[in-house]
TORLOPA-301611 format. One record per residue (C-alpha): residue in one letter; x, y, z. Coordinates in steps of 0.25 Angstrom, whole numbers, plus 5000, padded with zeros to 4 digits. Last residue first. Layout:
AXYZ/...
This chain:
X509442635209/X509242475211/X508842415225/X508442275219/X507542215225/X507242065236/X506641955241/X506641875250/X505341945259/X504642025248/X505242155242/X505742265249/X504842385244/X505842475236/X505042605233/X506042685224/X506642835226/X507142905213/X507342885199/X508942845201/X508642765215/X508342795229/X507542655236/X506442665244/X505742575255/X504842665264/X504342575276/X503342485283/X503442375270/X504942355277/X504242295291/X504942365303/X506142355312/X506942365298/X508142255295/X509142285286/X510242165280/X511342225272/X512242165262/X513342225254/X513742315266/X515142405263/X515942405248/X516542285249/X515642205252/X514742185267/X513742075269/X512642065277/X512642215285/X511542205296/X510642335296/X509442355306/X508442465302/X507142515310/X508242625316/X509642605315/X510242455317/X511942425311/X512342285309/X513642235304/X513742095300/X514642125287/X515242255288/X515142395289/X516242475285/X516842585295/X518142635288/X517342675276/X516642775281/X515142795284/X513942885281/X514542975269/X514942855262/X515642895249/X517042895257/X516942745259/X515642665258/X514542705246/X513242635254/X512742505253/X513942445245/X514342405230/X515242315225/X514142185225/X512842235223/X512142265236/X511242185244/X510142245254/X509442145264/X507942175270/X507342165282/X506042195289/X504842105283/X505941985280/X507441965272/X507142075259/X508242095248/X508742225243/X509742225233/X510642345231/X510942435219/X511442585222/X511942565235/X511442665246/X510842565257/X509742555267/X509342705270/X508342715281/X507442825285/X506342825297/X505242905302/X505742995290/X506643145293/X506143265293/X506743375284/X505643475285/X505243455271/X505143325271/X506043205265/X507443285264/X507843245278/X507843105274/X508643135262/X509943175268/X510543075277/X510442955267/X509843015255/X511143075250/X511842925251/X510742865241/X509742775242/X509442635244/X508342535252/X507942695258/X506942655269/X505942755275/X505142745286/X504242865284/X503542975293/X504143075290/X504243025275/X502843095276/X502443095260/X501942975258/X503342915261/X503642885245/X503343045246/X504443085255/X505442985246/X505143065234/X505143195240/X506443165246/X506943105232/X506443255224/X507143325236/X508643235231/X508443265217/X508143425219/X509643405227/X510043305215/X509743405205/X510143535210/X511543475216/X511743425202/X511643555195/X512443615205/X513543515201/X513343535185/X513443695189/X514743655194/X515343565186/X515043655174/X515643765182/X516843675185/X516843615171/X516943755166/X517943865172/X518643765181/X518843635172/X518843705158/X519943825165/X520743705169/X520543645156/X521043775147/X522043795159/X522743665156/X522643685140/X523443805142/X524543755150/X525643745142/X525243835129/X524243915138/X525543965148/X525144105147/X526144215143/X525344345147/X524444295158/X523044245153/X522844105148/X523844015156/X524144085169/X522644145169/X522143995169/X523143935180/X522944045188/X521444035189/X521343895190/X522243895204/X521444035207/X520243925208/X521043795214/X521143885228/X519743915230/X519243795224/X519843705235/X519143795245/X517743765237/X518143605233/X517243545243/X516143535232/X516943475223/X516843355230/X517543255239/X517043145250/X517143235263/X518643245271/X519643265259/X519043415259/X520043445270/X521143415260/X520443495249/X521143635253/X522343585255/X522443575239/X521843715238/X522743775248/X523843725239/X523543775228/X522743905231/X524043945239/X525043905230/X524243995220/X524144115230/X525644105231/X525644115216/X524844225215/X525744295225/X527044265219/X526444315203/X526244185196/X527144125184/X527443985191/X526043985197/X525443955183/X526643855178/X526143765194/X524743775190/X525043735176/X525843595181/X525043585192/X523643545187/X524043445177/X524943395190/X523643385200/X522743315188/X523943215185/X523843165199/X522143185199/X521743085188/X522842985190/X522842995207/X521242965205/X521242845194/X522442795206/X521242815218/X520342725211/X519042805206/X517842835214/X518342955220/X518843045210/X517643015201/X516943105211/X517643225202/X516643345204/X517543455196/X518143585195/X519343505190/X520443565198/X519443555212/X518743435209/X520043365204/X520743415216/X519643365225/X519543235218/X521043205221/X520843255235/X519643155240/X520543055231/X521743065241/X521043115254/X520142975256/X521342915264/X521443045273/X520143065278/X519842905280/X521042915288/X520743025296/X519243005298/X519143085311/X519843195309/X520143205295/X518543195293/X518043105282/X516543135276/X516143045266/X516542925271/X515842945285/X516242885298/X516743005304/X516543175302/X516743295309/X516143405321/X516243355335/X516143485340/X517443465348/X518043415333/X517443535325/X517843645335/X519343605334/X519143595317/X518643735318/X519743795326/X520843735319/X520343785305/X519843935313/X521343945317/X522043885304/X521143975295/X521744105302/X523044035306/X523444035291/X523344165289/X524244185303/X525444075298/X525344155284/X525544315292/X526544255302/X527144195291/X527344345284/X526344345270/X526544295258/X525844165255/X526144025250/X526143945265/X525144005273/X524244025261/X524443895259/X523943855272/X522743945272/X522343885257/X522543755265/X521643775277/X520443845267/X520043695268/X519743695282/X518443775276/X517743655271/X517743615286/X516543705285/X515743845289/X516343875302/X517843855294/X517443935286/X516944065297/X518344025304/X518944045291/X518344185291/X518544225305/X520144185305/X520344265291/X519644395297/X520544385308/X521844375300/X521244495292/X520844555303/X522344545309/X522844605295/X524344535292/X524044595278/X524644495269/X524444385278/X523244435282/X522444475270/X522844335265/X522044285278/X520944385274/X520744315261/X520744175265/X519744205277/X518844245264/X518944115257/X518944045270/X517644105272/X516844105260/X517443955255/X516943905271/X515443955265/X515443915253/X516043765259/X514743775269/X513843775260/X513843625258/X512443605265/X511743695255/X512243615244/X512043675229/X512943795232/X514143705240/X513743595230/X514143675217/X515343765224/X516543655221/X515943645206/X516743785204/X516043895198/X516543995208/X518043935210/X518443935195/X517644085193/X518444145203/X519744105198/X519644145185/X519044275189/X520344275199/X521244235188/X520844385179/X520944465191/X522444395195/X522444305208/X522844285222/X522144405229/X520844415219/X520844265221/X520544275236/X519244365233/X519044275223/X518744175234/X517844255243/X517044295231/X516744155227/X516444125241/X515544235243/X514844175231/X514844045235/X514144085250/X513044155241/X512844045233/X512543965247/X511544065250/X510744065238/X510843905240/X509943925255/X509044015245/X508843925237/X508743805246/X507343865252/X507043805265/X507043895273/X507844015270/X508044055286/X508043935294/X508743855281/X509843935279/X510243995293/X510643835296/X511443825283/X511943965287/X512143885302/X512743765296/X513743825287/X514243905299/X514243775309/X515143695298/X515743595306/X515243465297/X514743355306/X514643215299/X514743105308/X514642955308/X515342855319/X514442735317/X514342755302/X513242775295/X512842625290/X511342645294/X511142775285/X511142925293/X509743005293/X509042875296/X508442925309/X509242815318/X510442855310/X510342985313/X510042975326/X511442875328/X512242985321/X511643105331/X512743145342/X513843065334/X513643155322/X513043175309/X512543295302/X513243415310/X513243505298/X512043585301/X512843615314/X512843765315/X511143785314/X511143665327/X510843525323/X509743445330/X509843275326/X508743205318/X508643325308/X507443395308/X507743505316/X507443595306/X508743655304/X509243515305/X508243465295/X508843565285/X510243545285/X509843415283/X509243445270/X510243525265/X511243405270/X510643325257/X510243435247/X509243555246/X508843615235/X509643655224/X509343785216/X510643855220/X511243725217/X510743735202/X511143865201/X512643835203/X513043845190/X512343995189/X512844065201/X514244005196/X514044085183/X513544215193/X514744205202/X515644205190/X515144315184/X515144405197/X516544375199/X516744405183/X516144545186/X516744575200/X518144615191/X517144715185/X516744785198/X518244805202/X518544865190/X517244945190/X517644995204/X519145015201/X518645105189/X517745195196/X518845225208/X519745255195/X518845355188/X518545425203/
């Protein structure tokens, strides 16, 4: 009776510091938890109400351009005049959609409570993934451990985004199908196996994120114990729901083209591949730095092979000392977190990179942190004098800039989310209040405002009578021909809209060039005079007199009135 009393406190004391941990990253991300809603939030919304352009079902939320509707969305303003001829954007993600769905038919709209929901998919992941670290690593490394991945930045935009829950929820499941598949091939247990299949199915149904799981499955293929029979059948239980997946997404018609934000492997092969290099180098800073490094992509790509070459061999050397001296089946489990954790960022090489892809990435660098930091402070003859300064920073980076970084990134989320409803007030009440009703011309804005604002105008996500973006440079000249056209210049170097793999709308191998003409509704475009980043000079031409519409400009203090001016003459467009 004394002992069955003392493995119940023991157990109940190593849930302390899990609870302590969940708590502290409670607090961090308060700020998203109190986050209204943002960008695709508010799409989300008009296709549950029917508000959107084109009807979506509750399992295809995600579905937000294809060929079926691309032209309505451009004729409604939804989608800019240079969208690219060939746009989609379809995510296959019909579990996320439907919670999403069951979200707002039955909390209304109250984004706290659709965030309350969101915390609680992180914490089932955090508990998913200590649940794998209580099979790889020591008590005292699985604390460590646990805290690196909960107070990660990567979880920040996951909380604070409703529409990016769908990476908590592919975490949950692949973290769980990872422990049965590891109870298969030591146990060679049918339920197991079949427990494995469901759950990584149940991932892969809630985001691509979840082919990411692909290369701990694979190392655990090849680093394990366990018969061949045994690895080859683990490894078919994400293989088989993988294949299955991707077959359902190409009849569906499910993927992206044209767009340089978004690159499928499919169907944008090479621009997949050619922007890999430095879409990987910032994901490994991200992931071993607990950072949110976009310098990484706006630097030459030599200043990103010196920062991130010497980066992989400072990491190495004491990973490689640490894993020298480990038990067999720690060190297996090590090889496994290493390389399934660098496979594990190669399908995040197809959208522009962030820390918030990093969640299966994190899952495998976290016991990574752990073993080097127990190795060199805690076992019996530590390694402090050699790499002792090394773990002092790699603890610095994943036990405090990464839980600065991410209360800092939640922070954000809750300012530029209130921001972004305070500019749809803004804008709704330039229109008198019924931007329904309003022909609306945005002579420069910002890349956010394009597909998203529209829909954020009035409370039950109707769109305007009309909406059109002009331009998203930051400094541009605008200079009116007659009553119903005008010219924009920009500054030499600079474009209309950010091309290459910051344009979310069109890709970089399908330029417009000079003479080009492209009509949507009320607005004709002629592109003058092209530089070298894109259109220098554009010509527009309304079917209606400019004075019959609402000119505004988006700018560091908010949206401006932009009248054109007289006939020959012209203003500065000026943040």
């Amino acid at each position: 009776m004394v002992d069955l009393r003392v493995l119940t406190l023991l157990g109940k004391l190593r849930r302390i510091p899990t609870g302590i941990i969940l708590f502290i990253g409670f607090l961090l991300n308060l700020p998203g938890v109190l986050s209204p809603y943002w960008l695709d939030d508010f799409v989300h919304a008009a296709m549950v109400r029917g508000t959107f352009p084109s009807p979506r079902s509750p399992f295809d939320l995600y579905n937000f351009v294809s060929n079926g509707d691309r032209a309505l969305l451009i004729d409604r303003g939804v989608l800019p005049w240079w969208t690219h001829p060939s746009l989609t954007i379809r995510f296959f993600r019909p579990l996320a959609s439907v919670l999403r769905w069951a979200d707002i038919e039955a909390l209304g709209d109250h984004p706290l409570l659709h965030h309350v929901h969101s915390l609680v998919w992180w914490v089932l992941a955090v508990l998913a993934v200590r649940a794998l670290y209580r099979k790889w690593l020591s008590p005292r490394a699985v604390i460590v451990a646990t805290a690196v991945f909960a107070l990660a930045p990567c979880h920040a935009t996951p909380i604070a985004w409703l529409a990016n829950r769908e990476v908590l929820i592919a975490l949950v499941f692949g973290a769980l199908a990872m422990s049965q598949a590891a109870r298969f091939r030591e146990e060679g247990s049918a339920r197991a196996m079949a427990s494995a299949t469901v759950l990584y199915a149940l991932a892969m149904l809630s985001g691509e994120y979840a082919l990411a799981f692909g290369g701990y499955a694979l190392a655990s293929a090849l680093f394990e114990r366990g018969t061949i029979a045994r690895r080859a059948g683990a490894f078919a239980t994400f293989v088989l729901p993988a294949i299955a997946m991707l077959v359902t997404r190409r009849v569906l018609g499910f993927g992206n083209s044209g767009s340089g934000f978004y690159r499928d492997p499919f169907t944008q092969t090479d621009l997949f591949v050619s922007g890999m290099p430095r879409r990987l180098a910032r994901l490994v800073v991200d992931a071993w730095l607990a950072s949110e490094s976009g310098w990484v992509m706006d630097v030459a790509p030599w200043l990103v092979a010196l920062a991130v070459i010497p980066l992989i061999v400072v990491i190495a050397i004491p990973l490689r000392a640490t894993l020298r001296d480990q038990p067999d089946d720690r060190r297996r489990a090590a090889l496994v977190c290493i390389v399934g954790s660098l496979l594990a960022m190669v399908p995040m090489v197809g959208v522009a990179p962030s820390a918030r892809l990093l969640g299966v990435v994190m899952l495998g660098t976290a016991p990574l942190v752990a073993l080097v930091l127990e190795r060199a402070w805690f076992v019996a003859k530590p390694v402090a004098g050699r790499f002792g300064v090394f773990a002092v920073v790699l603890a610095f980076f994943h036990l405090v800039h990464g839980p600065v970084t991410t209360f800092l990134q939640s922070k954000l989320y809750y300012q530029i989310s209130n921001a972004f409803i305070e500019r749809a007030h803004a804008l709704s009440q330039r229109c008198d209040d019924k931007p329904e009703e309003a022909k609306i011309v945005l002579a420069r804005s910002s890349w956010e405002i394009v597909l998203f604002l529209p829909f954020a105008l009035r409370d039950d996500n109707r769109l305007p009578a009309r909406w059109w973006v002009l331009s998203l440079s930051p400094h541009a000249l605008l200079l009116r021909r007659s009553d119903r056209v005008v010219e924009i210049l920009v500054p030499k170097g600079r474009g209309y809209f950010p091309t290459g793999p910051n344009d979310l709308f069109r890709s970089e191998d399908h330029p417009l060039h000079a003479g080009d003409e492209v009509t949507v509704p009320g607005l004709h475009v002629k592109v003058i005079e092209t530089g070298e980043h894109g259109p220098a000079r554009l010509r527009f031409e309304f079917d209606q007199k400019l004075e019959s519409l609402v000119w505004v400009a988006d700018g560091k203090e908010g949206w401006r009135d932009v009248p054109p001016p007289q006939i020959g003459f012209g203003m500065p467009l000026d943040p």
